[in-house]
N, C-alpha and C positions, 0 to 999 in steps of 0.2 A: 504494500500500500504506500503509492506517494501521500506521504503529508504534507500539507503545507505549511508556509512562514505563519500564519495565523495560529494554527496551532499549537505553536512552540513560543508564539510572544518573543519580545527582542532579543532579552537576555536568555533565554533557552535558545534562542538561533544561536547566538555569541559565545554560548558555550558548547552548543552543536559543531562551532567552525574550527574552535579551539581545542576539541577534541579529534578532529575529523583533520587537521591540521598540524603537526608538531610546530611549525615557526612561528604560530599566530600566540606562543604559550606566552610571550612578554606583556598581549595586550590584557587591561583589564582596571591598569588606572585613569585617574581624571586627563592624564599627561603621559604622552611618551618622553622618557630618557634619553637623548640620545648624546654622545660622544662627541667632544671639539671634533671640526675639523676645521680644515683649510679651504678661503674660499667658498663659502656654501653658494652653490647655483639651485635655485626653485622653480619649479614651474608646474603649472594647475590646467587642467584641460577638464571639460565636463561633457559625459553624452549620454544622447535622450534615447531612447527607444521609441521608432516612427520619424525621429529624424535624421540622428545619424548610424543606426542600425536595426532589426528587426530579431527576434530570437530566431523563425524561424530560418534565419541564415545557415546557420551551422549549430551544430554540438554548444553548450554552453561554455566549455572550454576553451575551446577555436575562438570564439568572441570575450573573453576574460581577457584571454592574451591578448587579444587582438586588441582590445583596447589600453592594455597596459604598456602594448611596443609602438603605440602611438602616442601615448603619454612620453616614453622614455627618450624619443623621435626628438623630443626638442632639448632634453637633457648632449644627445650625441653630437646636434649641431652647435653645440657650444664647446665642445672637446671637452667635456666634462665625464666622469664618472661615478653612474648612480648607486644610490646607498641605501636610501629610505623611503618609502613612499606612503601615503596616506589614502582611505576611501572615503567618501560622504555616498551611503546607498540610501536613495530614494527607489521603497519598492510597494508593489501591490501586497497587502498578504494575503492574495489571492493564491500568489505563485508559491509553485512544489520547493516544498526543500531542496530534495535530489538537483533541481535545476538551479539552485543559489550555491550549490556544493560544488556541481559542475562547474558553473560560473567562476566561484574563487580558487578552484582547483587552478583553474589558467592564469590566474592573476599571482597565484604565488609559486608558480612551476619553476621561475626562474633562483637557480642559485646567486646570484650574485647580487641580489637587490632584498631587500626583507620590506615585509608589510608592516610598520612601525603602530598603526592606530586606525582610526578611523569614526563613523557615527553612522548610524543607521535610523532613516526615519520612514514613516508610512509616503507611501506618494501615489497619486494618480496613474503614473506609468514609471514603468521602471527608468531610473537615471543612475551614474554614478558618476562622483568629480572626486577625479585624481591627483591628487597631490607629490610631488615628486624632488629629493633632496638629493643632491645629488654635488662632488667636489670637485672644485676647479684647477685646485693646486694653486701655482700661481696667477694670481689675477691680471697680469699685463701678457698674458698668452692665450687666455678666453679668446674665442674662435665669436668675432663681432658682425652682425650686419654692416655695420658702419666703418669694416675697414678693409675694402676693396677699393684697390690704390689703380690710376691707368697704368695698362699694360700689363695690370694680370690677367691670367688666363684664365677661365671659366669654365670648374668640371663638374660631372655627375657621378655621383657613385654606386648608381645600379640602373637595370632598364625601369622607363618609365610605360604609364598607359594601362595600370593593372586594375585602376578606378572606372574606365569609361565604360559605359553603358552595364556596370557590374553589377546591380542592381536587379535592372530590368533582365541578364539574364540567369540569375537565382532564382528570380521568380517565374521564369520559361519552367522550370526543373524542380521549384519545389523547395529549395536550397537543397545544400550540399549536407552530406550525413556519413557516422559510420567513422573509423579509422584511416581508410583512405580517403574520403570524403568525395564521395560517388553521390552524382546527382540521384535526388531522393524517385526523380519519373524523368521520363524523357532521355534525350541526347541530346551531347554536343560536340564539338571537332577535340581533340585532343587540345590542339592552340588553344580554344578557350578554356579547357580546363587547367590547363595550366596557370592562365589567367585569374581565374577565380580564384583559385588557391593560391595563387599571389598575393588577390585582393584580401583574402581570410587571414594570411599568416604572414603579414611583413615583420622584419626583425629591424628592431631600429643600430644603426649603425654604430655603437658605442666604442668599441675597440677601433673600429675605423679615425671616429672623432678623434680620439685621442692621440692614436698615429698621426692625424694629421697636421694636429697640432703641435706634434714633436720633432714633424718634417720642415716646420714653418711657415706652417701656413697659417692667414689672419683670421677672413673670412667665412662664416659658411651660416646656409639656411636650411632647414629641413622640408623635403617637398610634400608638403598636406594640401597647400587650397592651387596647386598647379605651379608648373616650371614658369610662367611668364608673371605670373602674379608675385613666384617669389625672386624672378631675377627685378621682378620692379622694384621690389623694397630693398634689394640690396644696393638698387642704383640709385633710389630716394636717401637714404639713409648715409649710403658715401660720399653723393653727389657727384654721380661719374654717369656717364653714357656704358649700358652693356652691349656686347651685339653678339645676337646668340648665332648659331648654324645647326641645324639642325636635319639629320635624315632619317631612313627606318631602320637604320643599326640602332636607334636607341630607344626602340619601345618593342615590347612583347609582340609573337608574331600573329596574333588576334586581333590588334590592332593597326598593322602598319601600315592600314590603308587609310587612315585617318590621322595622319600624324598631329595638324596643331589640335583636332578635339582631345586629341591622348593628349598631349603635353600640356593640355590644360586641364584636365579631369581633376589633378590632385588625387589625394591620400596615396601616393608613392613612398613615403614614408623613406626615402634615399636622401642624401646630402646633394646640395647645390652648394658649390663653393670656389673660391678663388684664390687662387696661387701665383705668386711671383713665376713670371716667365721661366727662370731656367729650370723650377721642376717638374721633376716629367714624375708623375703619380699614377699610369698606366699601369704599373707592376701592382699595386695596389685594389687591380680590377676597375678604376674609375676610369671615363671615358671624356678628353676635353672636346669641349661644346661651343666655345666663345671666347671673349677677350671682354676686358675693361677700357673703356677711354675714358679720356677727358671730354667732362659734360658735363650735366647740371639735372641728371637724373631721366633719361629717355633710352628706353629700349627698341632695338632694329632684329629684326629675326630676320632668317634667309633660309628655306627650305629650297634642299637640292641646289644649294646655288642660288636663287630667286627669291628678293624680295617680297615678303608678304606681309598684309596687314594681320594684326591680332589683337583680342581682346586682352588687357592686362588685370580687367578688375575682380577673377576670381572668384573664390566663394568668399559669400558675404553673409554672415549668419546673422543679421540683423535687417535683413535685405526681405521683403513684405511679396 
């Protein structure tokens, strides 16, 4: 028999996790404890269910993580590494235990981060906002928007395009289910599947950020609301002209018929970033895409060669 969170009231859930959990065993005061460090970088990220995900997507696990390696996505674009992180769940206690188990099963899967604390309250539809602590080391090495200089070069650090129309087609199939995550009815080409589980399971860059900031590099933004939206803010923010190039070596091959909708889709959860000219960060698996000029904050794209116009403004989650 599923039970549900109604049945168990907060603190029987809290202590359902903490039993069901070994790492969650420190929470339980008014306060988490935590340890000096060096540096603290934080960042808070919050999602809704019906906005920015639906349960029936995947397994409650697949989307645990999934939301916590897009939390950890803006920890990595700062060359930082993460430590702590906190929940606020807003939930129905309508919903099953088993699926709030599953759920934080994926949220604390990773070894290298601990789940510090958090609050739980009744809500409408399920939410959670993520809190995330995470070290800088030195702070005159933090990996900045605003410090893309001309005549850096402009790379990415994984294929893009794993967002567009991702959506629409989980819901062709039912979402994805199971261990391998095999559409629940229907088909689809291999290419898209690949794609989808792209979309389900990005890993945010963290070991990368940090390399790259040990390489020398200033620079870098994480891609969530699209490639053109966040090469704009790094040219607002330095007050430099980007000019990107882009072809279909750098998006999944489900998509590479559409490249500027891919490169604008977002939730790629990969690094956009810039480096001084003489390093070559190719061995590293990144792929350069552009350069820096002297400007005053205006982006040029050129697919295959060609000029093109393009939307830079994004997702906008206040936007009617």
């Amino acid at each position: 028999m599923n039970r549900r969170i109604s049945d168990l009231g907060e603190r029987g859930l809290i202590l359902r996790l903490r039993e069901k959990f070994p790492s969650l065993h420190s929470i339980g005061d008014d306060c988490a404890v935590l340890p000096g460090i060096q540096c603290p970088v934080v960042t808070t990220d919050s999602y809704f269910e019906g906005t920015h995900f639906h349960r029936w997507w995947a397994p409650p696990r697949i989307l645990g993580r999934r939301l916590l390696e897009a939390a950890l996505s803006d920890i990595a674009a700062m060359g930082a590494r993460a430590k702590w992180f906190f929940t606020a769940l807003s939930v129905d206690p309508g919903i099953g235990v088993n699926w709030i188990e599953g759920f934080y099963q994926g949220l604390t899967e990773r070894e290298d981060i601990i789940l510090a604390g958090g609050e739980t309250v009744r809500g409408e539809r399920l939410g959670i906002t993520l809190t995330v602590i995470g070290e800088g080391e030195e702070p005159d090495t933090i990996l900045r928007r605003s410090s893309l200089h001309p005549g850096d070069h402009l790379w990415i650090s994984g294929l893009l395009g794993r967002a567009l129309d991702a959506p629409a087609k989980l819901e062709k199939v039912g979402g994805l289910s199971g261990k391998d995550l095999k559409p629940r009815s229907g088909i689809f080409s291999s290419e898209e599947h690949e794609q989808l589980k792209a979309f389900l399971q990005p890993r945010a860059e963290l070991e990368l950020g940090i390399e790259l900031r040990k390489a020398g590099v200033r620079c870098a933004i994480d891609i969530s609301d699209g490639l053109f939206s966040e090469a704009a803010h790094l040219s607002l923010e330095s007050s430099v002209d980007t000019v990107l190039e882009i072809d279909e070596t750098m998006f999944f091959d489900s998509v590479k018929d559409k490249p500027l909708q891919a490169a604008a889709a977002g939730e790629d959860y990969v690094l956009l970033f810039g480096a001084p000219g003489e390093l070559d960060l190719s061995s590293l698996g990144c792929s350069r895409i552009g350069r820096a000029e002297t400007g005053n904050g205006k982006i040029t794209v050129f697919l295959g060669g060609d000029r093109v116009s393009i939307n830079t403004k994004g997702y906008d989650h206040l936007e009617v």
